[in-house]
C-alpha positions as CSV (number, residue, x, y, z in Angstrom):
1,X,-27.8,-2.4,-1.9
2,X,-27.2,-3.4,-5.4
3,X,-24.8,-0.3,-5.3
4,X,-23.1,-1.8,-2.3
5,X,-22.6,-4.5,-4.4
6,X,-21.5,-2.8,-7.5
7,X,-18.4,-1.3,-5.4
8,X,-17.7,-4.4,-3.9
9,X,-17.2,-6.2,-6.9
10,X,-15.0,-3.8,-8.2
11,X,-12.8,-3.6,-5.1
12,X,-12.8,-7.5,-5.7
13,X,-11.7,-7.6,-9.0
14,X,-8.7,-4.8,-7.9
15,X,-7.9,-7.2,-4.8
16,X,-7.4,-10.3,-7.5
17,X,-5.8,-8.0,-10.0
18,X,-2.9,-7.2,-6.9
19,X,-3.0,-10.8,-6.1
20,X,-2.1,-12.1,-9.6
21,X,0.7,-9.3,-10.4
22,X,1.8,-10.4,-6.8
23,X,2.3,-13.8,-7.3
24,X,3.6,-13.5,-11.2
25,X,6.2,-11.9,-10.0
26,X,7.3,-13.3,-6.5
27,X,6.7,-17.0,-8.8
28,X,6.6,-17.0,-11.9
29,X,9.5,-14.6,-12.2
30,X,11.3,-15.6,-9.4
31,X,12.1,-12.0,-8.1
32,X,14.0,-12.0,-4.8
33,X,13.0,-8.5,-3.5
34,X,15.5,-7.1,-1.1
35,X,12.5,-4.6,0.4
36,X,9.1,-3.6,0.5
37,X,8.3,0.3,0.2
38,X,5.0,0.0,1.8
39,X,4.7,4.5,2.8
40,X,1.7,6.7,3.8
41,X,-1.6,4.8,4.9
42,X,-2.9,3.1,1.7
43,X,0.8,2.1,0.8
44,X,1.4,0.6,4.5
45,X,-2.1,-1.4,3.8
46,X,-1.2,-2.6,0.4
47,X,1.9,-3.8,2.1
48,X,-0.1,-6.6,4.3
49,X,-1.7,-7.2,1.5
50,X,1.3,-8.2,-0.3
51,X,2.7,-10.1,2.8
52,X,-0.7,-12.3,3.5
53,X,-0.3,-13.0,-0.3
54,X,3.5,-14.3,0.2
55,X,1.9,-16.1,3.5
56,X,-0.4,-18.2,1.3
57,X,2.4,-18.8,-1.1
58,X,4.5,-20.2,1.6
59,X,7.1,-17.6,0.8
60,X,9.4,-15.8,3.5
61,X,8.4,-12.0,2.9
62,X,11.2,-9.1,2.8
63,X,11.4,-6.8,5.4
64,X,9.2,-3.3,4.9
65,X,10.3,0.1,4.5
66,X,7.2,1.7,6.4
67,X,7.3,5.6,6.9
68,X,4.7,8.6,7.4
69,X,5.1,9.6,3.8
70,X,3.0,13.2,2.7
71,X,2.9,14.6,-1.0
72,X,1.8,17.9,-0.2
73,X,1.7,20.5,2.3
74,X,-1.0,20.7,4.4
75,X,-3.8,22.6,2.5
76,X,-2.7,22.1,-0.7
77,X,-3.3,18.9,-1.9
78,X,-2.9,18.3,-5.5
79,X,-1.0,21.4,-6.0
80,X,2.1,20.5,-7.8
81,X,4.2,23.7,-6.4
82,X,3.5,22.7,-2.9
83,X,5.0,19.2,-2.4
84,X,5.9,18.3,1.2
85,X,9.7,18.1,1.8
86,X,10.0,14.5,3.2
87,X,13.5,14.8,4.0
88,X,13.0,14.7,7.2
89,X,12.7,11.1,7.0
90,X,15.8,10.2,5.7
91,X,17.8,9.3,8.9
92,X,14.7,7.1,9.7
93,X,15.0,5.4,6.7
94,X,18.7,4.6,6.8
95,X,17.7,3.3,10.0
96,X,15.2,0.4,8.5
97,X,17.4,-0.5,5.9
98,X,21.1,-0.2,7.2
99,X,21.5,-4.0,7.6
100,X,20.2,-5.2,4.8
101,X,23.0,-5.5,2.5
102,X,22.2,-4.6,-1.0
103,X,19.0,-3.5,-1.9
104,X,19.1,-5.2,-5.9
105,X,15.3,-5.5,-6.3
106,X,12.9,-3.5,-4.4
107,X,8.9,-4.0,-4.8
108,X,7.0,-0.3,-4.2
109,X,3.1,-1.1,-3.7
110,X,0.6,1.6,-3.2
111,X,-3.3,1.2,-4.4
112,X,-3.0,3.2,-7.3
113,X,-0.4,5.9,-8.8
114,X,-1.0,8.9,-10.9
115,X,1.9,11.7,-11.0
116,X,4.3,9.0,-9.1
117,X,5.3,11.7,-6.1
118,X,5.1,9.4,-3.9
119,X,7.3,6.5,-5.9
120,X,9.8,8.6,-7.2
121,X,10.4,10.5,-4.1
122,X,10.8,7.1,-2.1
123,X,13.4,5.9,-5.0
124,X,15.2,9.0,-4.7
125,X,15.4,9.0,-0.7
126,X,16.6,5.2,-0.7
127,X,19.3,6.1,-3.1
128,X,20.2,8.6,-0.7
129,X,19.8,6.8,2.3
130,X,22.0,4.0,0.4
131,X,24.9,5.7,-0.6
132,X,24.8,7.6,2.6
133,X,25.5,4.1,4.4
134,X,28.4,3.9,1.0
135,X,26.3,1.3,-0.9
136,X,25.4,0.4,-4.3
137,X,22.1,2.1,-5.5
138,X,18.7,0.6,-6.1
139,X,19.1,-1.7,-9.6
140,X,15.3,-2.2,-10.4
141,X,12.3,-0.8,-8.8
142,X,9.1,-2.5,-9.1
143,X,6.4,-0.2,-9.1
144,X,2.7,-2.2,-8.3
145,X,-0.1,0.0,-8.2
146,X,-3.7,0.8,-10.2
147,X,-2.4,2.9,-13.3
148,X,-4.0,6.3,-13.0
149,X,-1.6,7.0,-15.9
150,X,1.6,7.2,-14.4
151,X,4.6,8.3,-16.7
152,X,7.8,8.6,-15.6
153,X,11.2,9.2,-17.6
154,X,13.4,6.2,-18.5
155,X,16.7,8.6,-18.6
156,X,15.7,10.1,-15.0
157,X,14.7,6.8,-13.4
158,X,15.9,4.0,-15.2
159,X,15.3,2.0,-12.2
160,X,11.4,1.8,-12.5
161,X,9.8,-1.2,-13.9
162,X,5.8,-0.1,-13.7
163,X,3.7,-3.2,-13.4
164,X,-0.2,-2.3,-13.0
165,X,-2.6,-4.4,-11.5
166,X,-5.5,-3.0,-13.2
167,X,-6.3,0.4,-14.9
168,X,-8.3,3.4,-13.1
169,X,-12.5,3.6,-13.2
170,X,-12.5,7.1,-14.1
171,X,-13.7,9.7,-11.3
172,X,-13.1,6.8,-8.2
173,X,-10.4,6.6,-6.3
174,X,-9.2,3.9,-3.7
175,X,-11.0,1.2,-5.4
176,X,-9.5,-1.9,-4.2
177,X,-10.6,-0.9,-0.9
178,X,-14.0,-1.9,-1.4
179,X,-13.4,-5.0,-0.8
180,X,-13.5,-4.3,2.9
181,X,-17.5,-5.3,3.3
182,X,-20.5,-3.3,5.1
183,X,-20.5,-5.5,8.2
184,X,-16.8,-5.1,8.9
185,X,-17.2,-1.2,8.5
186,X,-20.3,-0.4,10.3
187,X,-18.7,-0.4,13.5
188,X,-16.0,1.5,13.0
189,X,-17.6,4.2,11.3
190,X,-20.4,4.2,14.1
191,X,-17.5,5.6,16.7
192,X,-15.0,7.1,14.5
193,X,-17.7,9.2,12.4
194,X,-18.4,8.8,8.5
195,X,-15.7,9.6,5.4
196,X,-15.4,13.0,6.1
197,X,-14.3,12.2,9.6
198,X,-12.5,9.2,8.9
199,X,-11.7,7.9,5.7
200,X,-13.0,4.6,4.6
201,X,-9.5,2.8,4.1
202,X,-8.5,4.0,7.6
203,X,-10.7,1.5,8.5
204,X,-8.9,-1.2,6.5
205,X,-5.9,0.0,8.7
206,X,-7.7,-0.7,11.4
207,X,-8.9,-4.0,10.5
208,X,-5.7,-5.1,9.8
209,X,-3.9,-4.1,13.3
210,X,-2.2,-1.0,11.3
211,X,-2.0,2.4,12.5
212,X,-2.6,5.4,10.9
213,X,-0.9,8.7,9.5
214,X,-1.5,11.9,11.3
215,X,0.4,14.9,12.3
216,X,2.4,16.3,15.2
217,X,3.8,19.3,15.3
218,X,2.9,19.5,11.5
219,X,5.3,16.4,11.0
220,X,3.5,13.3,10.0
221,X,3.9,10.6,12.0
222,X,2.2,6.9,12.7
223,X,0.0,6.6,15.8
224,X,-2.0,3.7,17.4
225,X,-4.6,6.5,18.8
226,X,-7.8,5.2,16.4
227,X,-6.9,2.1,17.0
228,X,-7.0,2.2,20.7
229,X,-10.0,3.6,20.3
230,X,-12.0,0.8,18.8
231,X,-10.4,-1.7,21.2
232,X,-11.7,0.1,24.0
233,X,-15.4,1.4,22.4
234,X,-16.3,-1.6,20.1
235,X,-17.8,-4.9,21.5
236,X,-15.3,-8.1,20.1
237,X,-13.4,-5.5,18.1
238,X,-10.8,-8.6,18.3
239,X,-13.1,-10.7,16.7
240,X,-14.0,-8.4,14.1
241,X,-10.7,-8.4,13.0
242,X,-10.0,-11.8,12.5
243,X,-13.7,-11.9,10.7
244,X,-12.0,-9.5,8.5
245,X,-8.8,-11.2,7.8
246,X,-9.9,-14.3,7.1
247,X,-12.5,-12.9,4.5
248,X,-9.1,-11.5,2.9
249,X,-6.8,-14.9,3.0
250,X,-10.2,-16.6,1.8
251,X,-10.4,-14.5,-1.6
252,X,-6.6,-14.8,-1.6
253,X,-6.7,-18.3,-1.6
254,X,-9.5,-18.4,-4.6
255,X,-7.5,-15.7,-6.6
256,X,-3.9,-17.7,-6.4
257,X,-6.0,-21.5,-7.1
258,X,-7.8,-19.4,-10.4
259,X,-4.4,-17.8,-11.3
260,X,-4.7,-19.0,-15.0
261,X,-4.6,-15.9,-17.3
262,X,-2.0,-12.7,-17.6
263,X,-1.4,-10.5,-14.6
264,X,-2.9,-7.6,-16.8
265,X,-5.5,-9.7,-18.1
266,X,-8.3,-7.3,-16.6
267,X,-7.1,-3.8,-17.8
């Protein structure tokens, strides 16, 4: 138990950190983002988390970029020469963003970032995607994510501005997703199997009315299939849900009222 609680506290202190960078810069600094790149499933997740924040703020949130995003190739995770070509989703994204239109300030959120593939690659596709449509390019790029040691050059993407909500605990990863607590997980896990079977921020995903990434045809795509499935095997799975989501705009709520010190206060 007392480990239990260990992890929860620091998936707590990860949720405030997210909170505070959240509101410092949607307040304090006023920035009117033109998008949220909100890719993959940690990425899609952190992008509710960002929009229940703006909720609480009373702010009107932008719309999402939300795509199936992979780094690597199947069975080769981690392996630099092996990135996945995510190409492929280029007509989809000129299709989510063709009426907005400029994109001047766009807000990337993911739970933590290391190497960047996943930022960098999403930059570069918007670009793409933008001057395929014959607009302007992405001015600043506001990367928000747990620093795993990200670098990045300033001649290759002067667009970036990296602003960390906390740094990594060494040797775990996913960390602000312990703040999802036993009794909201227990269920899930008791029909969708255990980590290895279903990883514990799915269940976030599921929590939160999100679907998933999976494959199809060796394409990643989105599907409502988990889901679906705790509807229909799950007593109240409805009301589990809402249990969950108000535990989040509750600790939301104490983080922005205690938003006193520096967004990087905690690193």
């Amino acid at each position: 138990m007392s480990e239990e609680i260990g992890y929860y506290q620091l998936g707590e202190s990860r949720f405030y950190g997210f909170c505070r960078v959240i509101k410092d810069l949607a307040v304090k600094q006023n920035k009117q983002f033109d998008l949220v790149v909100a890719v993959g499933n940690t990425g899609l997740i952190m992008g509710k988390f960002a929009e229940m924040i703006y909720q609480e703020l009373d702010l009107v949130f932008p719309p999402q970029l939300t795509v199936p995003f992979v780094r690597f190739q199947k069975g080769f995770e981690e392996n630099v020469d092996k990135l996945f070509d995510n190409s492929y989703l280029l007509p989809e994204i000129i299709e989510q963003i063709k009426n907005i239109a400029e994109l001047k300030n766009v807000l990337f959120v993911d739970d933590e970032i290391g190497r960047g593939i996943t930022a960098k690659t999403c930059l570069k596709l918007l670009n793409q995607a933008l001057a395929d449509l014959g607009k302007p390019s992405v001015r600043e790029y506001y990367v928000v994510a747990e620093d795993m040691n990200f670098q990045f050059s300033v001649l290759e993407f002067p667009e970036i501005r990296f602003v960390p909500y906390a740094k990594d605990t060494h040797g775990i990863n996913n960390v602000i997703f312990f703040i999802t607590p036993e009794k909201f997980q227990k269920p899930i896990r008791e029909v969708l199997g255990d980590e290895r079977q279903f990883a514990f921020f799915k269940i976030t995903s599921l929590l939160l009315g999100l679907p998933v990434k999976d494959h199809k045809d060796a394409l990643p795509v989105y599907t409502d299939e988990y889901l679906k499935i705790a509807q229909a095997k799950i007593p109240d799975f409805a009301k589990l849900q809402t249990g969950y989501q108000e535990h989040l705009k509750k600790l939301i709520k104490n983080c922005l009222n205690k938003f006193i010190s520096s967004p990087t206060a905690d690193r």
